[in-house]
N, C-alpha and C positions, 0 to 999 in steps of 0.2 A: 543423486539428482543434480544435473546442472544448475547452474545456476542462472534465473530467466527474471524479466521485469515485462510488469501489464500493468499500462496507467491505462487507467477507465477515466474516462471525460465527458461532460455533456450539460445541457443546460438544466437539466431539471436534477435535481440532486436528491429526490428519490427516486429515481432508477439510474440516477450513477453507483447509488449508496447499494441498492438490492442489486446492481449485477458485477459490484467492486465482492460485494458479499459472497456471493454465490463461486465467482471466481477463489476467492480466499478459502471458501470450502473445497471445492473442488480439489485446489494445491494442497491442502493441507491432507486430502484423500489419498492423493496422487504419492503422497512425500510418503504413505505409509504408518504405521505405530510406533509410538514412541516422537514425533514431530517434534519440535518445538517453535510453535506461533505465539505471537505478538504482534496484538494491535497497537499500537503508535497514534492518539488524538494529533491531527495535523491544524488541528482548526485554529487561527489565527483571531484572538477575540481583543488585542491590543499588543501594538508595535513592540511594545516592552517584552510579551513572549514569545517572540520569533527566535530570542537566542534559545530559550529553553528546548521551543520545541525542533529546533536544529537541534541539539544535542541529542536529545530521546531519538531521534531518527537516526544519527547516526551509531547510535549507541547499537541503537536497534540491528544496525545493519552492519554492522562490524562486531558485535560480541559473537563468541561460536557458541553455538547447544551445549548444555551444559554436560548431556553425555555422548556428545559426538554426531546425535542425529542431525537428521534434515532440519531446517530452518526455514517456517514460512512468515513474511513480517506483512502487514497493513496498514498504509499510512492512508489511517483516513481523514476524509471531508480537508483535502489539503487545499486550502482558498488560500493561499496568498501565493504560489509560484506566477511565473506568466508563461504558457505552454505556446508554441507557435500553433498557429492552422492546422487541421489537420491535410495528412498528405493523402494524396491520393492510394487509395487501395487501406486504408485504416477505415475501420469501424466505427461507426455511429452507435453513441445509446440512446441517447434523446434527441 
C-alpha cells in the first residue's frame, strides 16, 4: 500500500473526530489483515507536553510493523498545529 496522508479539519470536533474515525477504519480495511494501527493522543492539554507528544507521533510514524505489514497511524484531536486555509478544491467537514 502506498503511502498516503488525510488531515480532516473543521470547526466542530465531533464530526472531525467521527469522519477522522471512519476514514481510519476505512484504511485500516483497505491496508488488509494483519495491519498494524496506531492511534497517537495528539491533544495538547499543556505546553510541557508538546515534546512528548512530538515524539509518540513520530515514533508512530517512523517505527516499521512489527511483521512487515501495512501501517495505518491516527493522530488524533491534534489542537495545537496551525494549518493554513484551506485550498480551493479540499473538502469541508464542518
Amino acid at each position: 500500500m502506498p503511502a498516503n496522508l488525510t488531515i480532516v479539519v473543521g470547526d466542530d470536533d465531533y464530526l472531525v473526530d467521527r469522519e477522522a474515525r471512519a476514514r481510519f477504519v476505512r484504511d485500516k480495511k483497505k491496508a488488509g489483515e494483519g495491519v498494524d494501527a496506531e492511534i497517537v493522543d495528539g491533544r495538547l492539554r499543556a505546553v510541557a507536553d508538546a515534546e512528548v507528544i512530538e515524539k509518540r507521533i513520530r515514533s508512530a510514524l517512523t517505527s516499521l510493523s512489527l511483521f512487515g505489514n501495512a501501517k495505518v497511524v491516527w493522530i488524533r484531536a491534534l489542537n495545537w498545529l496551525e494549518l493554513p486555509k484551506a485550498q480551493a478544491g479540499s473538502e469541508s467537514v464542518a
